[in-house]
DSSP file (Angstrom, degrees, kcal/mol; ACC not computed):
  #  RESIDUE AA STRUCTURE BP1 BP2  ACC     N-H-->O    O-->H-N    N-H-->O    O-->H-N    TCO  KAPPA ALPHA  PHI   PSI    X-CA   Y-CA   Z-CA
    1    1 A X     >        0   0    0      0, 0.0     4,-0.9     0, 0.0     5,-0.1   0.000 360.0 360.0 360.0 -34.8   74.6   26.7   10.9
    2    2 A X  H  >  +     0   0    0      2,-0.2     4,-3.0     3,-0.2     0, 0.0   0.710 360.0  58.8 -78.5 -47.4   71.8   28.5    9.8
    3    3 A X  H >> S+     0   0    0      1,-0.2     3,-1.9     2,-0.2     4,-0.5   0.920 112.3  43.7 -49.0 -83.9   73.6   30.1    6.8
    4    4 A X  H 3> S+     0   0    0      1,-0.3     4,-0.7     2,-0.2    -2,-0.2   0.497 111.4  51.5 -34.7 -36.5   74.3   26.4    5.5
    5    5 A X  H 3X S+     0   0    0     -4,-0.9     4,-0.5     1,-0.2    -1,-0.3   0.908 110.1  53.3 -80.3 -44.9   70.7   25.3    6.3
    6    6 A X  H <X S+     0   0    0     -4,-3.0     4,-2.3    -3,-1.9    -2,-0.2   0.897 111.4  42.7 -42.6 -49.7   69.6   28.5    4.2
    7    7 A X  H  X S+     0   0    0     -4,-0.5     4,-1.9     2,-0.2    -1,-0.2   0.884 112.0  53.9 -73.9 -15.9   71.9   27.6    0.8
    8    8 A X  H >< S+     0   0    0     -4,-0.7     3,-3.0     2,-0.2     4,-0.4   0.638 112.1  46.2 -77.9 -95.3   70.8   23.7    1.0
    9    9 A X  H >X S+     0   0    0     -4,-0.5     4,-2.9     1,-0.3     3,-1.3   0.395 112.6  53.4   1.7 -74.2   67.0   24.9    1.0
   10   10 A X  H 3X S+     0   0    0     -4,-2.3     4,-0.7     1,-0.3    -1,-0.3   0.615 114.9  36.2 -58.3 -11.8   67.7   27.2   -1.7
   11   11 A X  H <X S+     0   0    0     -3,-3.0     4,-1.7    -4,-1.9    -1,-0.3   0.765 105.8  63.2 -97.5  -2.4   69.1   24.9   -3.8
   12   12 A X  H <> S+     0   0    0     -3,-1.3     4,-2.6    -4,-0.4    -2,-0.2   0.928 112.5  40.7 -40.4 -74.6   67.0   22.4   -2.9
   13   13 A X  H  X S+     0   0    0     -4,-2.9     4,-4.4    -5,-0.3    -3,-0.2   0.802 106.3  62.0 -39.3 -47.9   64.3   24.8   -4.4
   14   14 A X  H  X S+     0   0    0     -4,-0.7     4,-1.0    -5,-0.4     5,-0.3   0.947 108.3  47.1 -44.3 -83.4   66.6   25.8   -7.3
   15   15 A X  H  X S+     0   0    0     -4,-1.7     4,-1.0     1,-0.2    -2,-0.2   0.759 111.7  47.6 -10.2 -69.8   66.4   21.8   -8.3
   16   16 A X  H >X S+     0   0    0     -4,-2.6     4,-1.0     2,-0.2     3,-0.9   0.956 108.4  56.5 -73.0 -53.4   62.7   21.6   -7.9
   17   17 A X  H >X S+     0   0    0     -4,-4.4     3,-4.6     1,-0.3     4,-1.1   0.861 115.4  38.0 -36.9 -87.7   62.1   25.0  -10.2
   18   18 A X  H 3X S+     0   0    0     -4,-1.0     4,-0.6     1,-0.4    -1,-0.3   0.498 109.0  61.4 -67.0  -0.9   64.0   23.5  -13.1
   19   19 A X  H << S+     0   0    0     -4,-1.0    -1,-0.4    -3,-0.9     4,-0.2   0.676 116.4  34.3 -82.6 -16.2   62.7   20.0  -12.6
   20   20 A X  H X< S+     0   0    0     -3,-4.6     3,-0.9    -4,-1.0    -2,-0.2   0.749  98.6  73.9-110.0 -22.2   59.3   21.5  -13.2
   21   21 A X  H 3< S+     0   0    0     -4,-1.1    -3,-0.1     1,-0.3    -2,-0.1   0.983 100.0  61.3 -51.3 -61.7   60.2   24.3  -15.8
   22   22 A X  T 3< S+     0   0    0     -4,-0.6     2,-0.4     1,-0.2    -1,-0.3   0.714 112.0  24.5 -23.0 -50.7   60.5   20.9  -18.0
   23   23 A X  S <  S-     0   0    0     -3,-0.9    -1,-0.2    -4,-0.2    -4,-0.0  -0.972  92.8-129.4-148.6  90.9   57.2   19.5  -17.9
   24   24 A X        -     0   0    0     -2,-0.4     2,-0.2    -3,-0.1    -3,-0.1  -0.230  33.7-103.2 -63.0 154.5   54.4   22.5  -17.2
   25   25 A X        -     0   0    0      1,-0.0     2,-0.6    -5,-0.0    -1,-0.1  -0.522  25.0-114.6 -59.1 127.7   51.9   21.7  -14.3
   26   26 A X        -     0   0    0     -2,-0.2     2,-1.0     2,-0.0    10,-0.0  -0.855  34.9-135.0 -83.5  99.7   48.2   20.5  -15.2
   27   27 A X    >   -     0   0    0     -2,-0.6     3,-1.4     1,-0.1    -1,-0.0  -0.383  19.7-163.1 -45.0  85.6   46.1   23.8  -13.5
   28   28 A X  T 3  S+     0   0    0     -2,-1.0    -1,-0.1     1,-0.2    -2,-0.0   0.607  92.9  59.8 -66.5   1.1   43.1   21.8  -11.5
   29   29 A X  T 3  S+     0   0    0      2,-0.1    -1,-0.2     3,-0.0    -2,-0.1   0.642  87.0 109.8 -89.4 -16.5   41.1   24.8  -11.1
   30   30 A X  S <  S-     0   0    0     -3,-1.4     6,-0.0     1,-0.1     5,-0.0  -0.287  74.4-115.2 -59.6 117.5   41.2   24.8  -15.6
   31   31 A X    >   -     0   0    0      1,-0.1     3,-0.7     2,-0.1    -1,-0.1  -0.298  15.9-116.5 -57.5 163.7   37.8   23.9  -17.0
   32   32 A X  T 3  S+     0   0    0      1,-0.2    -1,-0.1    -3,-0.1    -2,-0.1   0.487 109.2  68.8 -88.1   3.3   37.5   21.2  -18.5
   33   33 A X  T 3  S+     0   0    0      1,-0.1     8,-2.9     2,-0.0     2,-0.6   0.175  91.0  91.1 -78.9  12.7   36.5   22.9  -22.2
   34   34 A X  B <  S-A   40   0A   0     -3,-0.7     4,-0.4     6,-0.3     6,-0.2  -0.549  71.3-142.0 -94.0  71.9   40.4   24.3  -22.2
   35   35 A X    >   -     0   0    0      4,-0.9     3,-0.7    -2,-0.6     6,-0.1   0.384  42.5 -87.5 -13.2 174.2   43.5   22.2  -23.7
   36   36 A X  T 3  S+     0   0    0      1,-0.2    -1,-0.2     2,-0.0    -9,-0.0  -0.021 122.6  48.1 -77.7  13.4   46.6   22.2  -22.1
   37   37 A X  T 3  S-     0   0    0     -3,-0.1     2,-2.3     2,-0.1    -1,-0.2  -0.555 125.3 -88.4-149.6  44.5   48.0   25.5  -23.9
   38   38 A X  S <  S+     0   0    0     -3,-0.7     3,-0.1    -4,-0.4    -3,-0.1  -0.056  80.8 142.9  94.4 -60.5   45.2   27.4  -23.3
   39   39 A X        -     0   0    0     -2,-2.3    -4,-0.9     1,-0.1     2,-0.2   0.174  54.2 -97.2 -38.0 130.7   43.2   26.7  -26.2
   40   40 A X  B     -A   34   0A   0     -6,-0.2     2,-0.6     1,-0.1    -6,-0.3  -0.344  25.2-158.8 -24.2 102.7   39.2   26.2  -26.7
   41   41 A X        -     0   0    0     -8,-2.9     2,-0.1    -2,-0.2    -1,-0.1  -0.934   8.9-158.5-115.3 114.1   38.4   22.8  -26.7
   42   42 A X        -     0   0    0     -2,-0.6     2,-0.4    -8,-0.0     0, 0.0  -0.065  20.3-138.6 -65.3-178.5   34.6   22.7  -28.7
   43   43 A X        -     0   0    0      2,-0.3     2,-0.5    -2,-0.1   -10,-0.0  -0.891  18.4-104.3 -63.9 122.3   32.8   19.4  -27.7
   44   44 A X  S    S-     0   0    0     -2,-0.4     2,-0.1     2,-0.0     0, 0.0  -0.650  76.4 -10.3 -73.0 133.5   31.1   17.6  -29.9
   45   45 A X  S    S-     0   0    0     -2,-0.5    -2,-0.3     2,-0.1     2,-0.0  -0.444 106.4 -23.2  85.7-172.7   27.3   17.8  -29.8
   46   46 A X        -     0   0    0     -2,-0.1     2,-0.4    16,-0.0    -2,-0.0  -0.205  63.7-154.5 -67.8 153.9   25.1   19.2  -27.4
   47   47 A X        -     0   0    0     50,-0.1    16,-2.5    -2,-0.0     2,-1.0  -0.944  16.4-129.2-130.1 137.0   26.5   19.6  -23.8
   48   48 A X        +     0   0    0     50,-0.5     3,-0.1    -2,-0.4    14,-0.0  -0.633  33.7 166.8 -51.8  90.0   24.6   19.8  -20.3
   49   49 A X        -     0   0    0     -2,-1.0     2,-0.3     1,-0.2    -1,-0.1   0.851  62.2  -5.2 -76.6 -43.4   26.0   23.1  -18.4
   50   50 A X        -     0   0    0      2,-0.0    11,-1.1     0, 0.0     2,-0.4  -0.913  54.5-142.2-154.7 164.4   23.4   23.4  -15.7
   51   51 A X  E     -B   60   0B   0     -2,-0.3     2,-0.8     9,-0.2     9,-0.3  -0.718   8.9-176.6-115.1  86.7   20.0   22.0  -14.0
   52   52 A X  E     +B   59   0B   0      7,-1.4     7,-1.8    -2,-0.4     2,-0.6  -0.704   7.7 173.5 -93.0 114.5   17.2   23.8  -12.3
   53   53 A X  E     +B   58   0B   0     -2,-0.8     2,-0.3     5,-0.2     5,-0.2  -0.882   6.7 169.7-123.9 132.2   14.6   21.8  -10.9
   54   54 A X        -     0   0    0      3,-1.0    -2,-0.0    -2,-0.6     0, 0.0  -0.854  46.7-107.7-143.1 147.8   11.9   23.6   -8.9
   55   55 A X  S    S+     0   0    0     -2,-0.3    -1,-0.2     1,-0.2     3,-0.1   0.978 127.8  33.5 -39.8 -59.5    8.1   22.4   -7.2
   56   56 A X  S    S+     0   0    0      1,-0.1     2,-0.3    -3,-0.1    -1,-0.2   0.710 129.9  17.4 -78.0  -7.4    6.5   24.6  -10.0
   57   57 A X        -     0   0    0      2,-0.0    -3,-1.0    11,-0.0     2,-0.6  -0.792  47.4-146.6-162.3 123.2    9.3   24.0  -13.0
   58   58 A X  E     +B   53   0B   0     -2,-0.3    11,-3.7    -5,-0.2     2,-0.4  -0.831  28.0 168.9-108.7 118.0   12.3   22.1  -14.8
   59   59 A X  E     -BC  52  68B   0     -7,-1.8    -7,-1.4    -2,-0.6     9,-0.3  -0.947  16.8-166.3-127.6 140.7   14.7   23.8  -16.6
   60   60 A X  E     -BC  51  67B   0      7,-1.8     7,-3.1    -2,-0.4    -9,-0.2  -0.587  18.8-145.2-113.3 153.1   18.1   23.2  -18.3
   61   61 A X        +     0   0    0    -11,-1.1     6,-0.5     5,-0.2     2,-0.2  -0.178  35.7 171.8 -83.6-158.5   21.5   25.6  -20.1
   62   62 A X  S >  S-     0   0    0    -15,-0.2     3,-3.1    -2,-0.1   -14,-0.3  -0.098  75.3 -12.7-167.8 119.8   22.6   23.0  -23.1
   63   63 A X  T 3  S-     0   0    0    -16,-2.5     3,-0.1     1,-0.3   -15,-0.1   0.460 128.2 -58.4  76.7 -15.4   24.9   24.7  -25.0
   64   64 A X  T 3  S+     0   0    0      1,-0.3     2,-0.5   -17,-0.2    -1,-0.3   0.326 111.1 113.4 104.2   1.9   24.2   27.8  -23.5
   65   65 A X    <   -     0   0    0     -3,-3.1     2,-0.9     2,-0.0    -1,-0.3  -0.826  63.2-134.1-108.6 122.5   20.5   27.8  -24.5
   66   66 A X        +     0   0    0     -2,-0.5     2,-0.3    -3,-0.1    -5,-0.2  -0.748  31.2 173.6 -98.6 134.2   18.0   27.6  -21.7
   67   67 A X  E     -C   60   0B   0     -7,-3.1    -7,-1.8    -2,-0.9     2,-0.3  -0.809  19.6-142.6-130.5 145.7   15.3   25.0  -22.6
   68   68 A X  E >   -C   59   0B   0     -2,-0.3     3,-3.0    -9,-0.3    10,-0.2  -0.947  45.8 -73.1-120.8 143.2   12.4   23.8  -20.1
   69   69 A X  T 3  S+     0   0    0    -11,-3.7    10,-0.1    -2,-0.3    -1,-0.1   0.251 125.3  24.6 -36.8 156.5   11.3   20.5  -19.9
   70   70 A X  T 3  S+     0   0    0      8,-3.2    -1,-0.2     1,-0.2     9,-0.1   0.285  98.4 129.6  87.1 -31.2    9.1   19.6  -23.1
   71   71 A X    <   -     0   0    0     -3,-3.0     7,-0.6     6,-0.2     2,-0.4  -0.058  65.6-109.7 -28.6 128.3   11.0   22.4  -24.9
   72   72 A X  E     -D   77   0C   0      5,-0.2     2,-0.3    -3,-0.1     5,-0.3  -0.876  26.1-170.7-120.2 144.3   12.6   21.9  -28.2
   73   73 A X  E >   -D   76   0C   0      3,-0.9     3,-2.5    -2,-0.4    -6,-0.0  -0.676  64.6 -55.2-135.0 112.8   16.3   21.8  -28.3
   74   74 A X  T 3  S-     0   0    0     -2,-0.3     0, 0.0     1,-0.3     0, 0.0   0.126 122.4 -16.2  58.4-146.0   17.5   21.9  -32.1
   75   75 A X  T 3  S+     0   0    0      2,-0.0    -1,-0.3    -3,-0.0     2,-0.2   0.239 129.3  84.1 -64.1  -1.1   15.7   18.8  -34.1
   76   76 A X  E <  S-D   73   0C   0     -3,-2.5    -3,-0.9    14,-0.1    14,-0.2  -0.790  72.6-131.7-128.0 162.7   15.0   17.2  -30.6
   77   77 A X  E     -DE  72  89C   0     12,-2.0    12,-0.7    -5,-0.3     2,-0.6  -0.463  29.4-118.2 -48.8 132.8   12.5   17.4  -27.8
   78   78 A X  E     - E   0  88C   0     -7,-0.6    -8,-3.2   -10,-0.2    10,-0.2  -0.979  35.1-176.1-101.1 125.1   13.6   17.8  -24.0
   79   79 A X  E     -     0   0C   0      8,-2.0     2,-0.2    -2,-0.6    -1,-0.1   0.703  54.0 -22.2 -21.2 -70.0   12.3   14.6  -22.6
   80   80 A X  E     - E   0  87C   0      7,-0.5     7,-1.9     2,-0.0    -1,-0.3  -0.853  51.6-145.0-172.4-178.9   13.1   15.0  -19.1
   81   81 A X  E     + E   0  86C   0     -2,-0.2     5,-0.2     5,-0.2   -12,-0.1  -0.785  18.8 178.2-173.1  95.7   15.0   16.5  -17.2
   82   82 A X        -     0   0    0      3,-0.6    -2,-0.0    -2,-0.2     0, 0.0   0.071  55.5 -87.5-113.4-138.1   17.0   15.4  -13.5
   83   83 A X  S    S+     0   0    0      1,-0.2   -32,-0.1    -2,-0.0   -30,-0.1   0.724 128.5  11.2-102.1  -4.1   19.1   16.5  -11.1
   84   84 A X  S    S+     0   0    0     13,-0.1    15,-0.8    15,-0.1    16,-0.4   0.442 119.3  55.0-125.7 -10.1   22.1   15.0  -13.5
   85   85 A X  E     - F   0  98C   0     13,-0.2    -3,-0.6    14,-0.1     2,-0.2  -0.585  49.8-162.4-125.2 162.4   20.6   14.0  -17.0
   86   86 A X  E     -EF  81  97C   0     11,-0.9    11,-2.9    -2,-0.2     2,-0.8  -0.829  22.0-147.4-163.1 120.5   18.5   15.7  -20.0
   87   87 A X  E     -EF  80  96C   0     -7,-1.9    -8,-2.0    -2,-0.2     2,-0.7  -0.825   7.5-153.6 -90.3 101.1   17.2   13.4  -21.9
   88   88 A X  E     -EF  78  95C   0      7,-3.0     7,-0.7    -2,-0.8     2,-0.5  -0.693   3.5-160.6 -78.4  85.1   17.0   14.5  -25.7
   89   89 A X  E     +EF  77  94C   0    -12,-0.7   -12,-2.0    -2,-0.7     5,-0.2  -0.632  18.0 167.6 -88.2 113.4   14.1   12.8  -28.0
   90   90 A X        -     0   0    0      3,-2.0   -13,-0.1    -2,-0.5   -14,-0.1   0.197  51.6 -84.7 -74.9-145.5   14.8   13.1  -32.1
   91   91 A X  S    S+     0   0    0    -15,-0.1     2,-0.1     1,-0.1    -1,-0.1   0.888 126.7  16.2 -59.4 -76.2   12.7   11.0  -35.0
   92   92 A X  S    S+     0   0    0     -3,-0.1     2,-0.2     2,-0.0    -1,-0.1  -0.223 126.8  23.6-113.6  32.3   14.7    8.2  -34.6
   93   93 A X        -     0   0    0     -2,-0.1    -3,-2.0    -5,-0.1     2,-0.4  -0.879  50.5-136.2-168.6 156.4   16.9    8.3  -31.2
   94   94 A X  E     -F   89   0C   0     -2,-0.2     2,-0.3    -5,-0.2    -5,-0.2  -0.844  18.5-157.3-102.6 160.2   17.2    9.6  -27.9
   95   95 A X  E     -F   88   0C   0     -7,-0.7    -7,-3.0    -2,-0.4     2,-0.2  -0.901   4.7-138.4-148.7 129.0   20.0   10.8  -26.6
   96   96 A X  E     -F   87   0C   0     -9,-0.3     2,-0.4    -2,-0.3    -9,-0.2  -0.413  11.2-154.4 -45.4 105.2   21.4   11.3  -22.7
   97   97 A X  E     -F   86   0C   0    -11,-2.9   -11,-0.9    -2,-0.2     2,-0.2  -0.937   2.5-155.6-119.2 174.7   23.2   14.0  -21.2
   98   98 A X  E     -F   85   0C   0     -2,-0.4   -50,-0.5     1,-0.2     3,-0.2  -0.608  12.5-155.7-116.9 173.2   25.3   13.9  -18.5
   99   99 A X  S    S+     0   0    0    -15,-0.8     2,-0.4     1,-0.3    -1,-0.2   0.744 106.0  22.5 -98.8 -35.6   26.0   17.2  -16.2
  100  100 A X  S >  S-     0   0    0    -16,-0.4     3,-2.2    -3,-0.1    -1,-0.3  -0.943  96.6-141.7-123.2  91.0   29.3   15.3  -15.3
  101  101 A X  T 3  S+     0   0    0     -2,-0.4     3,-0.1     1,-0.2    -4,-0.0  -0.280  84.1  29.2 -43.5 144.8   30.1   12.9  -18.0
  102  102 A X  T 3  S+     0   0    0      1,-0.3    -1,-0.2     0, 0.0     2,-0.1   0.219  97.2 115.1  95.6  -6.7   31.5    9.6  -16.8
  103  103 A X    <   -     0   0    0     -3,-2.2     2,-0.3     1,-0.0    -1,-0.3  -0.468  48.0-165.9 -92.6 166.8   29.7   10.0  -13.6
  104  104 A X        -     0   0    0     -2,-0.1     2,-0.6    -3,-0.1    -3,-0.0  -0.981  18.9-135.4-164.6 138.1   27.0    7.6  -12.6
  105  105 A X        -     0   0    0     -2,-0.3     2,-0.3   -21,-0.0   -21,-0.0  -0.777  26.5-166.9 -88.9 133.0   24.5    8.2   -9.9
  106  106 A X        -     0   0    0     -2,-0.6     2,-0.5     3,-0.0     3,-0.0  -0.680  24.0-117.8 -98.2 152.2   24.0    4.6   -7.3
  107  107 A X        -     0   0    0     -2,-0.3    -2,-0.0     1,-0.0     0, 0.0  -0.897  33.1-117.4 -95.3 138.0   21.1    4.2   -4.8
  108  108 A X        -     0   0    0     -2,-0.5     2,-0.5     1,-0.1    -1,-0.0  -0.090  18.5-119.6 -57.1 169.5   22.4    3.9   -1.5
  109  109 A X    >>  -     0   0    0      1,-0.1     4,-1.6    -3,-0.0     3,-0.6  -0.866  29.7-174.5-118.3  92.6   21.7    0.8    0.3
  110  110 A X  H 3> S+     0   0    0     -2,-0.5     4,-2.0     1,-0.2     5,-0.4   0.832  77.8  49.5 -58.7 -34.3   19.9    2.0    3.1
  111  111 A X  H 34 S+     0   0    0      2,-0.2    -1,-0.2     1,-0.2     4,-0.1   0.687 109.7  59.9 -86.4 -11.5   19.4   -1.4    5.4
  112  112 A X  H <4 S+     0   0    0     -3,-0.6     4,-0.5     2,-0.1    -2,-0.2   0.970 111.0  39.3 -79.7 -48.3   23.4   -1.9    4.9
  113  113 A X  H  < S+     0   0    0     -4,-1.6    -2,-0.2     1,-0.2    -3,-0.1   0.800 112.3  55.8 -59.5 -37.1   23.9    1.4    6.5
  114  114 A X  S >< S+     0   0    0     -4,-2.0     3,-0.5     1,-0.2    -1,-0.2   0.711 110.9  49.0 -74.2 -20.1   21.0    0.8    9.3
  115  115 A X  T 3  S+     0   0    0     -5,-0.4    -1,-0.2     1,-0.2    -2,-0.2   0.765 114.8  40.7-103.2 -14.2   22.7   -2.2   10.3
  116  116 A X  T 3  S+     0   0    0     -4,-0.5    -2,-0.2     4,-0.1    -1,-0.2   0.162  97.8 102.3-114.8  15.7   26.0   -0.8   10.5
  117  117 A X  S X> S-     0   0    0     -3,-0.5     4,-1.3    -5,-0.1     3,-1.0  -0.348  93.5 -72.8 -96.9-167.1   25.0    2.5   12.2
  118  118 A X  H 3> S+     0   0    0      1,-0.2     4,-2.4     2,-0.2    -1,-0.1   0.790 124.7  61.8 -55.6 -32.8   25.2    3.8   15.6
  119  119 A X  H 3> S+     0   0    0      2,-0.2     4,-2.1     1,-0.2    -1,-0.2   0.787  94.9  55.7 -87.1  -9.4   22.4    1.6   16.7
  120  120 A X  H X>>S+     0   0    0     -3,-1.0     4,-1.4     2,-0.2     3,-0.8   0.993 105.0  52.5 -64.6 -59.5   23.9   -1.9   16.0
  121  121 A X  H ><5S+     0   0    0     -4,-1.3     3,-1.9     1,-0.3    -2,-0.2   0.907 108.9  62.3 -64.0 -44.3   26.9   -1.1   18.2
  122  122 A X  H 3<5S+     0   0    0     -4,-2.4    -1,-0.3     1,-0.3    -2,-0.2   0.903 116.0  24.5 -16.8 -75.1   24.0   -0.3   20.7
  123  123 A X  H <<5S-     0   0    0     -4,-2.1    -1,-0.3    -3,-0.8    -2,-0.2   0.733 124.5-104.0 -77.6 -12.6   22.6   -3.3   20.8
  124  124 A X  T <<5S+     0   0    0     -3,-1.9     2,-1.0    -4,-1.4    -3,-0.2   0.215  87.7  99.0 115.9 -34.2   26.0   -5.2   19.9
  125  125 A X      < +     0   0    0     -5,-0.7    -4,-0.1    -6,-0.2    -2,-0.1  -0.704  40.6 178.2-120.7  88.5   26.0   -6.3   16.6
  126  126 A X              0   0    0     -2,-1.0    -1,-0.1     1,-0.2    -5,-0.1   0.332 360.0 360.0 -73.9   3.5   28.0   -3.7   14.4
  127  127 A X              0   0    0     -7,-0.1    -1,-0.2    -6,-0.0   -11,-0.1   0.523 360.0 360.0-144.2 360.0   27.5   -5.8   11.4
């Protein structure tokens, strides 16, 4: 019984190898400057790598360059400088970066949460 349970598994497995041998696997640990075969993938423009924001100082990577607020970056100015953004001032534009493109930071709604936290069910009224 055991033999028999053994081949089905292994071919079971066999199957699943060559179903995947087809189609390679997307790596989720691959940064995201790497193509799908490996390659560099450049960005266009500046990019936001990192933040440091400190009592006494703010400073940012872009590109690999570390610039502190006020700094200048190329043709641009660094603006500001948060815990997600770097704001870039030229002549005639500003421009945003993101640390995580596509991402977008909300304020919480604190009295929606206070009214639905442990001490409404206290009293009763959990919403």
């Amino acid at each position: 019984m055991s033999r028999i349970l053994a081949s089905s598994l292994a071919m079971l497995l066999a199957a699943t190898a060559s179903a995947q041998g087809s189609a390679p696997l997307a790596d989720p640990t691959r940064p995201p400057t790497v193509g799908p075969a490996g390659e560099a993938v450049v960005p266009a423009g500046p990019r936001l790598q990192s933040v440091l924001i400190s009592p006494t100082r703010r400073t940012a990577v872009i590109s690999g360059r570390t610039v502190a607020l006020g700094a200048r970056f190329g043709d641009a100015t660094v603006e500001s400088i948060n815990e997600g953004t770097v704001v870039l001032k030229y002549a005639n534009r500003r421009e945003t970066l993101q640390l995580i493109p596509g991402m977008d930071k909300r304020e919480r709604r604190v009295a929606a949460a206070a009214r639905s936290g442990p001490a409404a069910w206290e009293k009763g009224n959990p919403r």
